[in-house]
N, C-alpha and C positions, 0 to 999 in steps of 0.2 A: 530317387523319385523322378521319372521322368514326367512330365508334366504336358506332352502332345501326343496326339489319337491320332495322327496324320504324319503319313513323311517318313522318313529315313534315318535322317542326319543324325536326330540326336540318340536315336536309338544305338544307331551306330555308335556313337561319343561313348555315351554310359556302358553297352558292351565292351569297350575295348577298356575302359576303368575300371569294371567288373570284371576282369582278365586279371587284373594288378591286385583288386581285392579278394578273391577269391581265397577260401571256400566260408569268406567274412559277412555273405550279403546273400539276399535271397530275393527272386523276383514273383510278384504277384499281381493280378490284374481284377480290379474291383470296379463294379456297378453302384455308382455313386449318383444320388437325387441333387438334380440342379438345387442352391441354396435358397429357401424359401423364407429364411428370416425368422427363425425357429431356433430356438434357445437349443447351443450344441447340445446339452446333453437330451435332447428331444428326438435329435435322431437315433435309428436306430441300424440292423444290420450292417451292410459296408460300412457305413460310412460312419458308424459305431465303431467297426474296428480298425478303418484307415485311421480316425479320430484318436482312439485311443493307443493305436500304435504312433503315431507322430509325437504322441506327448510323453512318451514312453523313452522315445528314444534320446540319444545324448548327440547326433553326431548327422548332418543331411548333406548327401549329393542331390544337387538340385540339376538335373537338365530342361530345357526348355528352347523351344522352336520361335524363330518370329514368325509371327501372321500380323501382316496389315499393320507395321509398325511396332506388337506392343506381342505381349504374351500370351500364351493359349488360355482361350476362355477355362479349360479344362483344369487348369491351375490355377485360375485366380478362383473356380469353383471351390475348391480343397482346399484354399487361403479361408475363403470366406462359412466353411463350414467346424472352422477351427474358433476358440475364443481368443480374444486382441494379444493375448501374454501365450499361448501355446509355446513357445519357441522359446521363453525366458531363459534365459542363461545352456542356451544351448549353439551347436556351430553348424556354418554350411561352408560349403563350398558347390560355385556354381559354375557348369557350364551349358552356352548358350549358342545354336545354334541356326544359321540364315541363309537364304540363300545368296543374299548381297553385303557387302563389309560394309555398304553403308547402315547395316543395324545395330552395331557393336554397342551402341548405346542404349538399345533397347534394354541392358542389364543393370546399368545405372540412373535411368531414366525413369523407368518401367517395375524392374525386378525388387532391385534393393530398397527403395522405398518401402514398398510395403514388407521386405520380411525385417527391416526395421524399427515399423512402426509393431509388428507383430513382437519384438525384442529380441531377434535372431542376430547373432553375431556370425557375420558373415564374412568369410578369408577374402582381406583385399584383393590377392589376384585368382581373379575368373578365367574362366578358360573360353574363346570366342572362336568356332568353327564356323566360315562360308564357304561358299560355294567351290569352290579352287582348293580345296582342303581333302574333298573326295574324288575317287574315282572309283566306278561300278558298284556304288555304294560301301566303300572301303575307305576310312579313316587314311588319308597318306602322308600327312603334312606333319614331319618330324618333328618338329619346333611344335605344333598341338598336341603330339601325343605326347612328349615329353612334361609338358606342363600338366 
């Protein structure tokens, strides 16, 4: 689940992951209603089936961009159109990506909060790409793609 509309990086990240998982993963892109506070199972198309595919599944790559310190609004949308337990007894692994290393903390700050409080058990090491990581929008930084 890439979680930013904007940018590069993490697309980049999740493709070269999606390299590694292959022919395990599928990508799709959905038209999803800003959250209006409306009982999940209220919504309906997309976000019906981004909804019911999230709770379906057993297992998240979570990628996600910093903007302005914190994570794309575009994620915390899909957070908040899910119910508090969606993620119960399910796993993520996350990689986050900025264009300055001073946001490394935006993943424990920011991120893991909430897919905690959602009851997501989350692999302690995440995976942290900035800016020095890429060149011509290519993933280069050994030591990242390894992890």
């Amino acid at each position: 689940m890439s979680g930013s509309v904007a940018g590069s990086k993490t697309r980049t990240a999740l493709n070269a992951l999606e390299e590694e998982l292959k022919p395990r993963s599928e990508e799709a892109e959905f038209d999803l209603p800003f959250s209006d506070g409306r009982h999940f199972l209220d919504y309906e198309g997309d976000a019906a089936t981004v909804k019911q595919t999230m709770m379906d599944a057993d297992l998240f790559l979570i990628g996600a961009s910093v903007f302005q310190g914190s994570i794309p609004g575009s994620l915390k949308n899909v957070f908040d159109l899910l119910p508090v337990d969606a993620f119960r007894n399910k796993v993520a692994g996350i990689a986050v990506t900025a264009g300055s290393a001073k946001h490394f903390l935006v993943e424990e700050h920011r991120l893991k909060p909430i897919l905690n409080d959602m009851k997501l058990h989350v692999v302690q090491a995440g995976v942290f790409a900035g800016e020095a990581d890429y060149q011509n929008k290519k993933l280069v930084n050994d030591d990242v793609i390894f992890r």
